[in-house]
C-alpha positions in Angstrom: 3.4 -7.5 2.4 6.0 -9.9 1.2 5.5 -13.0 -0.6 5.3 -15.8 1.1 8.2 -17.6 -0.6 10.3 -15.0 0.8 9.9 -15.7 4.9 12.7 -18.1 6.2 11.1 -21.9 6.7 11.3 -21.2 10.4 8.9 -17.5 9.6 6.9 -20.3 7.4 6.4 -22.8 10.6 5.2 -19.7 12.7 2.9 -18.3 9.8 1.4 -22.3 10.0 1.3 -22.4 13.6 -1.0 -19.2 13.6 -3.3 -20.1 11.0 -3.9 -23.6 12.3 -4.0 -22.1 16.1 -6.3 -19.0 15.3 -8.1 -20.9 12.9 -11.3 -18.5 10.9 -12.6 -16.8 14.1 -9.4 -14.8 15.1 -8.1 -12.0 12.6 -4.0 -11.8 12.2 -1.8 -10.6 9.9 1.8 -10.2 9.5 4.9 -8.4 7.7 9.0 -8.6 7.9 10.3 -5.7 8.9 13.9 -3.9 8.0 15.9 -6.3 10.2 13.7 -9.3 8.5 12.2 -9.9 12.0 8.5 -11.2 11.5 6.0 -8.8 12.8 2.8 -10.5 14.0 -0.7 -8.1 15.1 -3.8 -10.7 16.6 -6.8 -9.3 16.8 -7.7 -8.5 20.8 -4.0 -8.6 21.9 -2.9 -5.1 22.4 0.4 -5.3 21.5 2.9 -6.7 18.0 4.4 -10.0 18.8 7.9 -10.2 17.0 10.4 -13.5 16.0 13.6 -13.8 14.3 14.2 -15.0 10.9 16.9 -17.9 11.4 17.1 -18.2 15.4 19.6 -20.1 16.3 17.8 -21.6 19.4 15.6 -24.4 18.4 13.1 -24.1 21.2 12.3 -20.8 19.6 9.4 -21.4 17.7 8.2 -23.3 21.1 8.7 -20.0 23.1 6.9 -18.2 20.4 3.7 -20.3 20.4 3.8 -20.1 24.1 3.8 -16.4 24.0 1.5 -16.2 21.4 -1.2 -18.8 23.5 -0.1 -16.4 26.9 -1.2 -13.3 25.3 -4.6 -15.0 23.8 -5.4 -16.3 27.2 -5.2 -13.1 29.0 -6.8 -11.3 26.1 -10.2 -13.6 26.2 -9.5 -12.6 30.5 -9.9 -9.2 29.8 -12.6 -9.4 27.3 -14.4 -11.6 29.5 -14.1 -9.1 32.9 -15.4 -6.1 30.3 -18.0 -7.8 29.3 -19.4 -9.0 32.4 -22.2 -5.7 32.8 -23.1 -6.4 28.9 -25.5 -8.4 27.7 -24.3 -11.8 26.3 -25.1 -12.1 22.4 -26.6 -14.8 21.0 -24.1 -17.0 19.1 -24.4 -17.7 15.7 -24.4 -21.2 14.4 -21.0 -22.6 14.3 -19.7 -22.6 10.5 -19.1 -26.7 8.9 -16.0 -27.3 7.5 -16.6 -27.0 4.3 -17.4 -23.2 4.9 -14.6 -23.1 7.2 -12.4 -24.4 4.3 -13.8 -21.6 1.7 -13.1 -19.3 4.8 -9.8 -20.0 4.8 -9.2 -19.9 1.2 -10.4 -16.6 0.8 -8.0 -15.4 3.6 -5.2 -17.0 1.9 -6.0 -15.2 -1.3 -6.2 -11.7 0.4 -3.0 -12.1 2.2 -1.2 -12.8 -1.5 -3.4 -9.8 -2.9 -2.8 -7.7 0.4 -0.3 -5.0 -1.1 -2.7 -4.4 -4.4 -6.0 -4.2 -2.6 -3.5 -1.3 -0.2 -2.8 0.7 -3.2 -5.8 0.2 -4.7 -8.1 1.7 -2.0 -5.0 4.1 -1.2 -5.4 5.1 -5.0 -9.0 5.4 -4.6 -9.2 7.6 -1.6 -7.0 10.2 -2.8 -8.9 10.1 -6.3 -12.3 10.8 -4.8 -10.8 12.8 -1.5 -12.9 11.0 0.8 -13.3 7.5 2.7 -17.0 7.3 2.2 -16.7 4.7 -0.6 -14.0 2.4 1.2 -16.6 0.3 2.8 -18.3 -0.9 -0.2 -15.7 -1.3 -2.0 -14.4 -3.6 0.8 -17.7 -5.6 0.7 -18.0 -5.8 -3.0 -14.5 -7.3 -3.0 -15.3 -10.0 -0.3 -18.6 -10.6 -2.1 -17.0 -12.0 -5.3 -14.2 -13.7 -3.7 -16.4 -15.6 -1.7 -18.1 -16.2 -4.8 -15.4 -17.6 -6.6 -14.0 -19.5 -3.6 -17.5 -21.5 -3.5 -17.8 -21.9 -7.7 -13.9 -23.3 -7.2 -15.2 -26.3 -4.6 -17.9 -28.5 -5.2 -20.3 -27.9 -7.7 -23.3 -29.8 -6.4 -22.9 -28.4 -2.4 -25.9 -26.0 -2.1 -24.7 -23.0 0.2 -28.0 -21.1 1.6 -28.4 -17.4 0.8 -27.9 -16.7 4.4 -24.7 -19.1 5.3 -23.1 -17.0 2.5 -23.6 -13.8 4.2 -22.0 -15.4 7.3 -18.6 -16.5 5.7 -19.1 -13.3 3.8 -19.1 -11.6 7.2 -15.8 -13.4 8.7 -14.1 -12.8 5.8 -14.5 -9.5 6.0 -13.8 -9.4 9.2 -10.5 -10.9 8.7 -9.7 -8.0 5.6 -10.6 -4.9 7.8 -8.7 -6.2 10.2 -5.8 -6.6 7.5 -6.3 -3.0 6.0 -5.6 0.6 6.9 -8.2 2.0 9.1 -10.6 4.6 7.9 -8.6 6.5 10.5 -5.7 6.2 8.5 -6.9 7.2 5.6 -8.3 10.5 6.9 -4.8 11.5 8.3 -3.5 10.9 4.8 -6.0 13.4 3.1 -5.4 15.9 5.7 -1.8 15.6 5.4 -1.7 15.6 1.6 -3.8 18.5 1.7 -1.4 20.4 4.3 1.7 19.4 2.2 -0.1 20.8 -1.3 -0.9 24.4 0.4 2.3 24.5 1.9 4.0 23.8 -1.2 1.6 26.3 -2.9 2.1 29.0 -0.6 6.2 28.6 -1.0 6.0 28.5 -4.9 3.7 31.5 -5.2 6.5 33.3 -2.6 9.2 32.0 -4.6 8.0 33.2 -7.8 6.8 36.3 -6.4 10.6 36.8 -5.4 11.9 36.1 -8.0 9.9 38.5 -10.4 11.2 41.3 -8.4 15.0 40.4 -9.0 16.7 42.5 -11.4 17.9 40.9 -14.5 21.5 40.8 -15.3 23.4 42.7 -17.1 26.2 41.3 -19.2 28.6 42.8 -22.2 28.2 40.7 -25.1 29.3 41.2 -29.0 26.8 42.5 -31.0 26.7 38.9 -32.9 25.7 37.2 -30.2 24.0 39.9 -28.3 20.6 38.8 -28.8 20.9 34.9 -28.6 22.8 34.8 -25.7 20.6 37.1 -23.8 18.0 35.0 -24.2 19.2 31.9 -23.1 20.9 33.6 -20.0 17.3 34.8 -19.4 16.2 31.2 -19.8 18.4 29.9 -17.2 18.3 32.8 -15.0 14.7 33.2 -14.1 12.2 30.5 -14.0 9.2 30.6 -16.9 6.6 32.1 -15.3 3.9 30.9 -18.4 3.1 27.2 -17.1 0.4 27.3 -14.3 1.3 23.5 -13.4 3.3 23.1 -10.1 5.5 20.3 -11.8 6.8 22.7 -14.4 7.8 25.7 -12.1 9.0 23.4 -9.4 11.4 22.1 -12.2 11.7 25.8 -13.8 13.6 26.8 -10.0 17.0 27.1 -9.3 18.6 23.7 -7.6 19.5 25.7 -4.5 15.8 27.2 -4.6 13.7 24.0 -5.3 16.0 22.1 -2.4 15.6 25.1 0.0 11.6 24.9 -0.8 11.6 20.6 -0.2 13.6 21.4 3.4 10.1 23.2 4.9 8.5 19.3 4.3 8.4 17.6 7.3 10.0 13.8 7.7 6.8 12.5 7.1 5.5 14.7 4.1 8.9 14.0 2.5 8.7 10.3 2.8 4.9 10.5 1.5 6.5 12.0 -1.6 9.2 9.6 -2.2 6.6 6.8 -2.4 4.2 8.7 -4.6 7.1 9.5 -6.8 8.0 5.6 -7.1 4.2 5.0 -7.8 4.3 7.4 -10.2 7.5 5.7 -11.7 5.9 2.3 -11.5 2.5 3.3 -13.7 4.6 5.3 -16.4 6.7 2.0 -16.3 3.3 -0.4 -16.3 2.1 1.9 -19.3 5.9 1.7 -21.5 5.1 -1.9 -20.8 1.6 -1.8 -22.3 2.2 0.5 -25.3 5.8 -2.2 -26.3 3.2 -5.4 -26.3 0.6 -3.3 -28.0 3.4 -3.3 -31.1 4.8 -6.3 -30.6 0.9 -7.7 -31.5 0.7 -5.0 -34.0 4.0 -6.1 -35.9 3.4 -9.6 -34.8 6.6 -10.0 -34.1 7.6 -13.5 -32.5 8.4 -13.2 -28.6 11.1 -15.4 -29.1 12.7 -13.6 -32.2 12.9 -10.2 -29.5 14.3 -12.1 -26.7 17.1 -13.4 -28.8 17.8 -10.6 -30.1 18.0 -8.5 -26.6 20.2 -11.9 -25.9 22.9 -11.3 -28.5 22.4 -7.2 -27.8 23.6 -8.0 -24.2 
């Protein structure tokens, strides 16, 4: 998700509208998307609700909120005429301000933390290779946020063991709602598995292929007979030795590895693009660690290095 200091002041004014309108109880989230439209989901309205970025018509915000009430209103309708063979609950003790408040803080931290907690569990499904963890790891999270939220107020309030688990419970509410699915995440396994035996299957043909081509035959001088043999061997046929996939995708042929990338799907292809950025982004997070590791080592001034990058520039 994007920061919020990068929505437009009218995307701001809708962001506030829906918080103060939807207030703990109801769910939402939000993103821009490419044409930096804002993208709004509500919990129990079927459908996204979009607005501009910089509309030109001041009644749009108006329109919007009008919308956005329409859509509530037949939502609870709908709800309501399901729910009419069911049972009615019974409803749980409405929550004070002052746990509203801590409600509403925790919410706001989430939705600045929303893109790390994404790669985090993203990171961890793929790790373990199942979703089995995902809800107590969710749970754990909203456990100690809450409990931070409530050491960050006042002090002296007394908050009872079982009010806790309640704003622990709509807090949570409001992050699954936030968060891939457990749906989601079981397509991604499956299709990262798919993509890794198809990519095995085409390597293992590929190298089988190419094992069976004939090696080429070139007159050389005797001086460099040897020498250049090998290094035309070297670029000819891909090194067979390495058993990772990295180093005999890289071993191919640039007509041969692109040919082998073409059999990925749209999706699978953009799946790898973003792992590859990831990947980029921890080797870059990890150059960053091991330079301030010998900056503290030298103990070498912060200032002396930026003035000198300064005058390098």
């Amino acid at each position: 998700m994007f920061r919020q200091t990068m929505y437009s002041k009218y995307q701001k004014r809708v962001i506030k509208f829906l918080t103060d309108l939807l207030g703990t109880e109801t769910p939402f989230t939000y993103e821009k998307t490419q044409t930096n439209h804002l993208k709004v989901l509500i919990d129990g309205v079927p459908k996204p609700m979009y607005t501009g970025s910089t509309p030109s018509d001041r009644k749009s915000i108006d329109n919007f909120m009008a919308d956005v009430k329409r859509e509530l209103k037949a939502s609870k309708i709908n709800h309501s005429l399901d729910d009419e063979t069911q049972p009615k609950p019974q409803m749980s003790e409405p929550v004070d301000e002052y746990h509203d408040r801590i409600v509403q803080s925790c919410v706001k931290t989430l939705r600045s933390r929303l893109g790390m907690l994404k790669s985090q569990e993203q990171e961890k499904v793929l790790e373990n290779r199942s979703v089995d963890g995902i809800t107590d790891h969710r749970s754990e999270v909203v456990k100690n946020m809450v409990a931070l939220a409530s050491q960050a107020r006042k002090p002296s309030t007394y908050i009872k063991h079982q009010e806790i688990k309640s704003i622990e419970n709509m807090v949570l509410k409001h992050l699954k709602f936030m968060m891939p699915t457990l749906a989601h995440y079981s397509e991604l396994l499956e299709s990262k598995s798919k993509y890794k035996k198809n990519i095995n299957d085409t390597t293992n043909a590929v190298i089988a292929a190419t094992k069976t081509l004939p090696k080429p035959t070139i007159q050389l001088d005797e001086s460099s007979k040897t020498e250049s043999t090998e290094t035309l061997t070297e670029a000819t046929v891909p090194s067979m030795s390495s058993t990772s996939l990295t180093a005999d995708l890289m071993a191919m042929q640039i007509n041969s590895r692109i040919n082998l990338l073409r059999n990925l799907s749209k999706r699978q292809a953009l799946q790898l693009i973003d792992d590859i950025e990831q990947a980029m982004a921890l080797n870059r997070e990890q150059d960053i660690a091991a330079v301030v590791a010998l900056i503290k080592e030298k103990g070498v001034p912060l200032e002396a290095i930026i003035e000198r990058l300064s005058k390098e520039a």
